[in-house]
Structures are given as C-alpha cells and as structure tokens.
C-alpha positions, 0 to 999 in steps of 0.5 A: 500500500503507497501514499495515502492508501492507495494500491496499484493492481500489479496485473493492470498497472492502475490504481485501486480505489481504497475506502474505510469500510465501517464491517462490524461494531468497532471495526473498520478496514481499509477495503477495494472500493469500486465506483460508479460510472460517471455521469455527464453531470458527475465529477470523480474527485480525488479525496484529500480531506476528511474528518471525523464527525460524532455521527461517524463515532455513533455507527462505529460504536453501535451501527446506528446513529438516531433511526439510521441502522447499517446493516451491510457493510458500509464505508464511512466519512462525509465532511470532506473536501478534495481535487477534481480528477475528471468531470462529465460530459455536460460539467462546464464550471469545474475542470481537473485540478479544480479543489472542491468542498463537497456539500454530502447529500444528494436531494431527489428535486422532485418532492414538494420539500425539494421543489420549496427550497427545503432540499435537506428535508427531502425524504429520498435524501442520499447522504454520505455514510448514512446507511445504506449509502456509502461516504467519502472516507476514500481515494476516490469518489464520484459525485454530482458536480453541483454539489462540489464547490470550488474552494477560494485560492486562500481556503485550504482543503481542510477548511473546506472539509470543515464547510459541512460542520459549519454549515450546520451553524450557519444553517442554525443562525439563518433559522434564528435570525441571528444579527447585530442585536441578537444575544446568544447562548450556545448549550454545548462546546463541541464542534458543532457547538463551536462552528455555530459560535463562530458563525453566529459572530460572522451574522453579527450577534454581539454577545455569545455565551457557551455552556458545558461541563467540560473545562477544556472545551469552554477554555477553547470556546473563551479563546476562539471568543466566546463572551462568556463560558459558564460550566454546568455544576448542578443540577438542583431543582430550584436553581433550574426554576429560578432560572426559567425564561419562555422560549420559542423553539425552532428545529434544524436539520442539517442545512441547505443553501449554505456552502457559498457562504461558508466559502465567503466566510471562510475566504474573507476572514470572518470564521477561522476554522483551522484551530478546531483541527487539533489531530490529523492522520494519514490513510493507513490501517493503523491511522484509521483506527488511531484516529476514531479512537482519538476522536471517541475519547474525546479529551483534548480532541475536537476536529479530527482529520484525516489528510490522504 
C-alpha cells in the first residue's frame, strides 16, 4: 500500500480505489472500493480531506446513529473536501485540478420539500455514510458536480472539509435570525457547538455565551471568543426554576443553501476554522483506527482529520 492508501493492481498497472469500510461494531478496514460510472453531470474527485464527525463515532460504536441502522457493510466519512480528477460530459464550471468542498447529500428535486427550497428535508435524501449509502472516507469518489464547490485560492482543503460542520451553524443562525442585536447562548462546546459560535459572530450577534461541563472545551470556546463560558455544576431543582425564561423553539436539520457562504466566510476572514483541527492522520490501517479512537475519547480532541 503507497501514499495515502492507495494500491496499484500489479496485473493492470492502475490504481485501486481504497475506502474505510465501517464491517462490524468497532471495526473498520481499509477495503477495494469500486465506483460508479460517471455521469455527464458527475465529477470523480480525488479525496484529500476528511474528518471525523460524532455521527461517524455513533455507527462505529453501535451501527446506528438516531433511526439510521447499517446493516451491510458500509464505508464511512462525509465532511470532506478534495481535487477534481475528471468531470462529465455536460460539467462546464469545474475542470481537473479544480479543489472542491463537497456539500454530502444528494436531494431527489422532485418532492414538494425539494421543489420549496427545503432540499435537506427531502425524504429520498442520499447522504454520505448514512446507511445504506456509502461516504467519502476514500481515494476516490464520484459525485454530482453541483454539489462540489470550488474552494477560494486562500481556503485550504481542510477548511473546506470543515464547510459541512459549519454549515450546520450557519444553517442554525439563518433559522434564528441571528444579527447585530441578537444575544446568544450556545448549550454545548463541541464542534458543532463551536462552528455555530463562530458563525453566529460572522451574522453579527454581539454577545455569545457557551455552556458545558467540560473545562477544556469552554477554555477553547473563551479563546476562539466566546463572551462568556459558564460550566454546568448542578443540577438542583430550584436553581433550574429560578432560572426559567419562555422560549420559542425552532428545529434544524442539517442545512441547505449554505456552502457559498461558508466559502465567503471562510475566504474573507470572518470564521477561522483551522484551530478546531487539533489531530490529523494519514490513510493507513493503523491511522484509521488511531484516529476514531482519538476522536471517541474525546479529551483534548475536537476536529479530527484525516489528510490522504
């Protein structure tokens, strides 16, 4: 196996494609992975990025994550970003050697959800690693090209790879209509509770305040610029009616429409995601089971990255 996990075929002298296949609780291998034809409005797109998110933790660990089951063999990963190698007969705005962040989810475009503008609500939604389809944890992948984004020349693979968690943030912020006059808390420092941070002050909310009950999570949080950090220590009855407030609440899932602001978000300054990147692996057996373990444990950890 060479760079990056790739193999060549000694009796074809080509190159096999290899994926992380998610075969059983706690066991991934780096497997054959065959693609399918590319279509004339397809790109076939060398992976260079890829991280890890909780959703990819919860199947390793169950074979589920919420309502979703894996029940075959599956291969695993959706934020990711990559190099275009080829593009279909009838793609006019990307070319080969373009770098492309890849928005996961292909919608049907048919349902009512889809023809409102509500694409991420699309019940026939096929979404990387989301079983039964396969996700990008590999050499290569094909996809709709209208779903690769060109990345600006000052965003690096890595922040693009970071545009799918940061979407749900920026997603987040449109539905509650963050702005300048809009004070903020954010229950939980994780990742996504980080990027949503960081895109509610690129929206221009003045004030953010971030809760969690882990010391280094919110010391990240206060660094990036949180206001305020306030760690959760008890759970006594009458300090939560004390402290109760009336709420409006407004669900998401996942997002839509948001790549392009990422994009500008990221190219002009506005959100630096790079501090979130705090691991990073290659693409061998070893590494693939390294980095899941590091990315379980939690700990310092809170973007892991996997560079092929």
């Amino acid at each position: 196996m060479g760079k990056g996990g790739m193999s060549v075929d000694d009796d074809h002298g080509e190159e096999q494609n290899l994926a992380a296949w998610l075969v059983a609780i706690n066991t991934l291998k780096i497997q054959p992975f065959n693609l399918p034809p590319l279509g004339p409005h397809d790109v076939r797109v060398r992976m260079k990025a890829v991280g890890i998110c909780g959703s990819d933790v919860h199947y390793l660990k169950t074979l589920r994550c919420a309502h979703f089951v894996v029940e075959e063999p599956m291969v695993i990963g959706h934020e990711c970003a990559g190099i275009i190698e080829e593009v279909g007969s009838e793609v006019k705005a990307l070319v080969p050697g373009d770098r492309v962040a890849i928005e996961p989810g292909i919608s049907c475009w048919r349902c009512d959800h889809c023809k409102q503008g509500r694409y991420n609500l699309c019940p026939d939604m096929k979404f990387f690693a989301t079983p039964p389809v396969h996700g990008s944890l590999a050499n290569q992948i094909v996809h709709p090209a209208d779903l690769c984004f060109k990345l600006p020349d000052n965003v690096s693979l890595e922040e693009g790879a970071m545009c799918e968690p940061l979407s749900v943030g920026v997603h987040a912020c449109r539905r509650a209509e963050i702005g300048p006059e809009t004070k903020v808390l954010i229950m939980g420092a994780g990742p996504i509770g980080l990027v949503t941070m960081l895109a509610a002050r690129a929206f221009g909310a003045p004030r953010i305040v971030i809760v969690d009950v882990d010391d280094h999570r919110l010391s990240v949080a206060k660094s990036l610029g949180a206001d305020d950090i306030v760690k959760v220590s008890t759970n006594s009855q009458a300090c939560i009616f004390d402290s109760l407030v009336e709420v409006d609440v407004i669900g998401i899932f996942r997002y839509k429409n948001t790549w392009p602001l990422c994009l500008e978000f990221l190219r002009s300054g506005k959100i630096d995601v790079k501090p979130l990147i705090t691991h990073r692996y290659g693409f061998s057996q070893k590494e693939v089971e390294e980095a899941f373990e590091t990315s379980a444990a939690g700990g310092n950890a809170i973007k892991v990255m996997f560079n092929l």
